[in-house]
Steps between C-alpha positions, in 0.01 A plus 500: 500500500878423665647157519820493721713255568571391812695151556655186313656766228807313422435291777324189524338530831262782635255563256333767525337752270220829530229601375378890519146513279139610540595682799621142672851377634552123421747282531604190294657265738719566798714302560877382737794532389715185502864411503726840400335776468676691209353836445326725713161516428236825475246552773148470421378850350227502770437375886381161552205617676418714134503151290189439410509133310754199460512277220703180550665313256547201686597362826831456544719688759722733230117626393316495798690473845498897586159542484436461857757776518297726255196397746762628807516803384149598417393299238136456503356386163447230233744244392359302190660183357365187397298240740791261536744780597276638747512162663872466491544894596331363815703250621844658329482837692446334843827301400671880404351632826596195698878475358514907534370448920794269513763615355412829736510236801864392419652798438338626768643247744820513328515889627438450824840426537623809393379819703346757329363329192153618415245207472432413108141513429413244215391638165163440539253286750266233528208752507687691219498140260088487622425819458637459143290173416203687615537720206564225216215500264496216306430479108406203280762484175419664149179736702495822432503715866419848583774647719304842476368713250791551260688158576375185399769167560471176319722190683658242227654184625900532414609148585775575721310393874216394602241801462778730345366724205552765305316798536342732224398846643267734270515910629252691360543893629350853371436317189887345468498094480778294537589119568805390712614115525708414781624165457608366830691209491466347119516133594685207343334280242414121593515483832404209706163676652422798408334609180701692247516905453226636346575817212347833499378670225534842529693768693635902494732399736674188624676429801700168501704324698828357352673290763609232238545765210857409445438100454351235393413157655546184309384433182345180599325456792716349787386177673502570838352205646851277335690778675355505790470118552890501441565789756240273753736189433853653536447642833274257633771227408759726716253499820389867416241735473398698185437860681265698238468872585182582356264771428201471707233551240527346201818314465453316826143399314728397159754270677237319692322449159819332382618293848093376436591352148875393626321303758216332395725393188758375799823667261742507799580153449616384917309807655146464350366575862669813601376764715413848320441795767367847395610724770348825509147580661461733214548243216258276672247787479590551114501186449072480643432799283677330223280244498191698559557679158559186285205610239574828479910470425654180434602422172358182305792274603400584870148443422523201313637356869209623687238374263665122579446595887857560525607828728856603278631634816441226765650131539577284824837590696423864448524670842405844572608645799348801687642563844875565546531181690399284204777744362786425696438136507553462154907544519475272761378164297770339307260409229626599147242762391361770339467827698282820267547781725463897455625710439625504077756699517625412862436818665246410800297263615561099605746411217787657662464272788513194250771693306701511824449083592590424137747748334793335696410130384674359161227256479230720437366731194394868561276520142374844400236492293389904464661844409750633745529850541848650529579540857262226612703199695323265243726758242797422701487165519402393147797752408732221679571679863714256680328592879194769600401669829149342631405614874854650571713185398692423240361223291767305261318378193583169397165369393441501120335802339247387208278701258202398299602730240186622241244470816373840504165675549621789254472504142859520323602767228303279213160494768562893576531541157212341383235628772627855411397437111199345599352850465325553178641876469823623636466649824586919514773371756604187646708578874699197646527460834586239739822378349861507584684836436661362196213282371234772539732727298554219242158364468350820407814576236395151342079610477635821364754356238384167424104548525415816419356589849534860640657414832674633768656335883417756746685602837291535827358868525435499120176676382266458248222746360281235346282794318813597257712141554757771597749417777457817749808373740800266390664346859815399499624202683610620892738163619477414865862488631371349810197277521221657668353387845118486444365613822142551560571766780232579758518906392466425163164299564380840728533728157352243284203540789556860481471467109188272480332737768519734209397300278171443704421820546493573164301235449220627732483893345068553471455318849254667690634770731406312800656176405831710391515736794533160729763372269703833544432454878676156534822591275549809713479281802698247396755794400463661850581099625823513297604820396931515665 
């Protein structure tokens, strides 16, 4: 039994962890990279095509968006997470996929004007992000699952998105049991939808994620509906727009819940009418699945709402635009309004275009209302950058630059703190992961000093024996002096072919002669076809 880790060690985006038990590869989560990249991360021990299971924390992009690379190379088998994930996974990776085709497009276009220039394939495809979905099995919360003989998974809800979980993996192998919990993404308490994390009991082994290990939000609760309302009435009073770049899935989903309340209470005194647009196809999407898993993970609050016949995330004046028409014509209307666009952190999608209408106009607010990753534009711009690049032109930023400050989907140092000593018994080990460099180091210096916990912030590459507890390998951190181009090269996808070949040949050993002989026949042919 090996655990490795892979991605988000002392870094907050990537996640990405394996699995080697029972004779099985698995991976837990696999996910992009956003913002700067800091470290160089390990390769996976084993080929794509030789992973044998997925199991998905949640849905969002820094757990989840290169899966349909995974499937690119060779991937082929079973990616459990919970039944609201698997819906979101489905409508999220098209988005990836989509965004990756793109992006591909433009540069592509871009190096036409310079001779030479080999065309950029994107990361992964629109097949790639099906192919992918096709392999989500879905899981109902708190049921126990055989993986395999060996592995059994049990999915907790962990409050931090829609369908997000924690997941508790029991390995049972030549008469050797043990328990890993990997945390995912511990979420925040109170929030306005969701219910709140759920504990485990017991553990060998944690895995945790500690992207607020190093503070705290306030003490008491922050009234964001007053703030808001304020926000709504300053700019709309100057003739502007309130530009919110927000995540997608789930915070898209939380504002609307409070623009519902700010509305039909009519708190912007002079604008009780004004126009609310959620632009982003895939936040429309969310939004539908949102609302088709009301009984299964909104909080009482939320519930109380629906029971009165009240839907927390709807209210006249919302507008939800699809096509990129609708999208353009909202920069176009003078109408002081609110414009939710992805995505978060600023790095793709239709925000930029509203980014690039508004940043330059003193009447109107830019309001951030997530975590921005360092490197992100959202990072530059709450860290007071005076003009940008968007589209190859210089953008001066003269808009003002807001921040609901305590609206998170994480748990702070107190909530990481407290899920951790949930468990009844100390865990052998508790590894944090998915933090800043600093904070991962930190946060496991503080469960170590202050709590008693054995506990240790690994760098990618690390590796685990799980029999003896023992670390085999201790990586060090490798910096990346220059940010790495991820290109999904067409050679590389012809030895990830070459690799799953393998892989299913191996798979048929104690065919019948006849059926094998054939099989033989048409990769000799199709080496004849090829061979330079």
């Amino acid at each position: 039994m090996k655990l490795v880790f892979i991605g988000a060690d002392h870094e907050v985006t990537g996640s990405c962890h394996y699995l080697e038990a029972c004779g099985k590869h698995l991976l837990v989560d696999y996910g992009m990279e956003q913002g700067n990249d800091t470290f160089v991360n390990a390769e996976l021990p084993v080929e794509p095509a030789q992973i044998n299971y997925v199991l998905l924390t949640h849905a969002h992009v820094d757990h989840s968006g290169m899966l349909p690379f995974l499937y690119a190379r060779g991937f082929r088998g079973q990616i459990f997470a919970t039944e609201a994930t698997a819906d979101l996974c489905s409508i999220m990776l098209r988005d990836c996929a989509h965004i990756q085709m793109q992006e591909a497009e433009w540069k592509n276009r871009k190096a036409k004007r310079h001779s030479g220039l080999e065309p950029e394939e994107p990361v992964y495809t629109m097949e790639d992000a099906d192919g992918t979905i096709r392999r989500l099995v879905p899981c109902a919360y708190e049921q126990r699952v055989t993986v395999c003989d060996g592995i059994t998974i049990r999915f907790t809800d962990i409050g931090h998105l829609l369908g997000s979980s924690s997941i508790e993996v029991w390995l049972e192998e030549n008469g050797e049991k043990r328990k890993l919990v990997f945390s995912g993404d511990i979420g925040n308490l109170n929030q306005p939808l969701i219910k709140d994390p759920k504990k485990t009991e017991e553990a060998d082994y944690v895995i945790m994620e500690s992207t607020y290990g190093d503070r705290m939000h306030p003490a008491q609760r922050a009234d964001y509906v007053t703030e808001l309302v304020k926000i709504l009435k300053e700019t709309f009073d100057r003739g502007g727009n309130v530009v919110i770049p927000s995540f997608a899935v789930g915070r898209t989903q939380e504002m609307l819940y409070f623009l519902r309340k700010i509305k039909s209470e009519g708190l912007v005194q002079g604008h009780e009418d004004f126009p609310v647009y959620v632009d982003s196809p895939l936040a429309v999407e969310a939004t539908g699945i949102f609302q088709k898993n009301i009984y299964q993970c909104f909080d009482e609050e939320a519930m109380e709402l629906v029971s009165q016949g009240i839907n927390p995330i709807a209210f006249p004046g919302l507008h939800l635009t699809i096509t990129s028409d609708e999208s353009k014509a909202i920069n176009f209307d003078d109408t002081p309004k609110v414009i939710l666009s992805a995505s978060g952190m600023c790095e793709a999608g239709r925000i930029r275009h509203h980014l690039k209408h508004n940043l330059w106009r003193p009447e109107c607010t830019v309001l951030f209302v997530g975590y921005q990753a360092v490197g992100t534009l959202g990072r530059v711009l709450v860290e007071g950058a005076e003009e940008v690049r968007l589209f190859g032109e210089t953008i001066a930023v003269r808009a003002h630059i807001g921040r609901l400050e305590g609206l998170s989907g994480h748990a702070d140092k107190a909530g990481l703190i407290d899920w951790v000593e949930g468990f009844v018994r100390k865990p052998e080990k508790v590894f944090v992961v998915h933090g800043e460099d600093s904070v991962c180091s930190l946060f496991a210096e503080c469960l170590e000093k202050e709590h008693g916990f054995s506990a240790y912030a690994p760098y990618s590459g690390t590796r685990v024996d799980l029999i003896t507890g023992e670390i085999e390998y201790e990586a060090v951190p490798i910096p990346i002096k220059k940010k790495a181009r991820t290109v999904s090269d067409v050679f590389g996808r012809l030895l990830a072919a070459g690799q799953r070949l393998l892989v299913v040949i191996q798979h048929n050993e104690g065919g019948s002669n006849k059926d094998l002989a054939r099989f033989a026949d048409q990769i000799n042919s199709l080496c004849d076809k090829w061979d330079r």
